[in-house]
N, C-alpha and C positions, 0 to 999 in steps of 0.2 A: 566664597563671596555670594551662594545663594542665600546667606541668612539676610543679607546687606540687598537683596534683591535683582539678581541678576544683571544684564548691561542698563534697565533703566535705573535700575537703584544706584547704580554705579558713578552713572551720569548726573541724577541727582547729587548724591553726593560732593561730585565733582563741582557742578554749579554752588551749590550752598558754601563750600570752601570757596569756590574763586569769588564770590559776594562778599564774604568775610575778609577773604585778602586782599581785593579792591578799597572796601574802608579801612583797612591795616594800612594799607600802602599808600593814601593817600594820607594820612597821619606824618606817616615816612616822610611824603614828600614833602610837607608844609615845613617839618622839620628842616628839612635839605635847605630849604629857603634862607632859612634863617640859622643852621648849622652852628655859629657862636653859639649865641646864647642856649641856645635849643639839644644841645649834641648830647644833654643826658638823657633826653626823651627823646630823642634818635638810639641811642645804643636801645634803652628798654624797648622800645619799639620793635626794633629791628630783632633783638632777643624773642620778646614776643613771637617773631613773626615765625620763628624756628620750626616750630610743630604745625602750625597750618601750612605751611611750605611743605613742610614732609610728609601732611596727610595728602595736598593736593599735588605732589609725584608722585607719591603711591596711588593714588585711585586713578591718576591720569598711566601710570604704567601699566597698571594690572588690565585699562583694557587696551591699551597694546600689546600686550603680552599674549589675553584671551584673543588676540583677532588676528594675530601672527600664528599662533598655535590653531589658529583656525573652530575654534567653538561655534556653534550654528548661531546663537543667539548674535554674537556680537560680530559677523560676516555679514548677517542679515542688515546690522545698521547700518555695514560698510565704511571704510575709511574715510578719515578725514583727507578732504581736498591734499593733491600731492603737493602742491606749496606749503601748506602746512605740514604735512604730516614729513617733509623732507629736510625743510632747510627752517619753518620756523619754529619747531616741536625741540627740534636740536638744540638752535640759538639759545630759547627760553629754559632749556635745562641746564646746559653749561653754563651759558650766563649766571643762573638763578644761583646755582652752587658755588661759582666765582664769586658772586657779591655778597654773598652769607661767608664764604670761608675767608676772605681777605677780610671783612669786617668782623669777623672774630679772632682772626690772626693778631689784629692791630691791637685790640683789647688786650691780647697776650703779650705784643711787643712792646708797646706804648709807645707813646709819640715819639716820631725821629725816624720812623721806617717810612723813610720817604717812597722807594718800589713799594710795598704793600696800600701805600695811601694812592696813589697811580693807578695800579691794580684796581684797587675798587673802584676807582673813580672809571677808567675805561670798561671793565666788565657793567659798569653799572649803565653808564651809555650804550652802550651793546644789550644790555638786558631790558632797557626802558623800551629800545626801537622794536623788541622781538615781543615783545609784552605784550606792547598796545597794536601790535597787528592782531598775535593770539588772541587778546582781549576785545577789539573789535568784531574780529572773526566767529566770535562763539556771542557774540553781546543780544542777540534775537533771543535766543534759546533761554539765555541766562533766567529773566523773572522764571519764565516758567520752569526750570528745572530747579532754581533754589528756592520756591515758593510751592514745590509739590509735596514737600515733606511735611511742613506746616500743616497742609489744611487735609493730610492725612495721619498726622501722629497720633492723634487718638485710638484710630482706629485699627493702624497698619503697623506692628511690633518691628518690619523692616524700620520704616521712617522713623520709628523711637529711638533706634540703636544707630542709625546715621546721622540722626540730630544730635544723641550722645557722643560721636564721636568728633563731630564738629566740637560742641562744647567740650571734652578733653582736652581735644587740642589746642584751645585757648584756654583752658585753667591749667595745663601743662605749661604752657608759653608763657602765663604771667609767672609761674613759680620758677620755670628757668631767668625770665629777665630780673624776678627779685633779687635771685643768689647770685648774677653775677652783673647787677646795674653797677655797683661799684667798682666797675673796671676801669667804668669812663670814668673818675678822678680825676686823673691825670691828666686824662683829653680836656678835661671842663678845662682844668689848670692852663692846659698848653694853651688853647684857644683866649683864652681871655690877656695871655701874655703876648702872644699874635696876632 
């Protein structure tokens, strides 16, 4: 992770993802709003969101990982408040995995799994409440750690290769939801019968 710049590059990263999945997720929700008519630009959406979700647990684990295993650099930031780092660090991961793997279950199962549609539906309540603490919680820091890569990628070969991997993980994410938008069919089908 030194190429990616140690714990601040890390945290940039981290920021510039959670910007990104902020306007992802607020797509999501407008969708949710309106779930009829909308529920195919919910599934590609929600598909999309696959790879920024897993770049922003990995960059959010690796520096729990470095600060548990005790590395100077990121002891020195010191941990996240123990509310966070105990019970809402948690929430937001189990949740986040909860509402991504029941919502891709469903697309496997297709309409009629009524426990799976449940499932998301509560994981997703439970993940919305865990979110927007985490996401309040870190909201100061935010501009300036996702707007630090910006106005050094010219300069700084870390920031180019963190901005890169932002941008993979969204052109990853559009080319998963291309190959598998067609699952919602069925869902379009069922909703407009319902």
């Amino acid at each position: 992770m030194l190429r990616l710049g140690g714990s601040e590059g890390n945290a940039r990263l981290t920021g510039t993802t959670g910007v990104l999945l902020i306007a992802l997720l607020a797509v999501e929700g407008v969708t949710i709003l309106f779930i009829g008519p909308l529920i195919s630009t919910h599934v590609f959406v929600g598909l999309l969101l696959v790879p920024p979700v897993a770049l922003k647990l990995g960059s959010s684990g690796w520096r729990f990982a470095c600060y548990y295993v005790r590395r100077p650099e990121y002891l020195a930031k010191g941990p996240p408040h123990v509310v966070l780092r105990v019970l809402v660090a948690p929430g937001v991961v189990v949740s986040t995995l909860f509402v991504f793997g029941t919502g891709i279950a469903m697309l496997v199962v297709r309409p009629g799994g009524g426990s799976l549609v449940l499932l998301h539906k509560a994981s997703f309540v439970v993940w919305l409440g865990a979110t927007a603490i985490h996401v309040l919680a870190h909201l100061l820091d935010l501009r300036r750690l996702a707007t630090a890569d910006w106005r050094t990628a010219t300069r700084l070969p870390a920031a180019r290769l963190r901005l890169a991997l932002v941008g993979l993980a969204v052109v990853v994410g559009v080319g998963f939801a291309v190959s598998l938008a067609h699952l919602a069919d069925p869902w379009l089908t069922w909703a407009t019968r319902h």
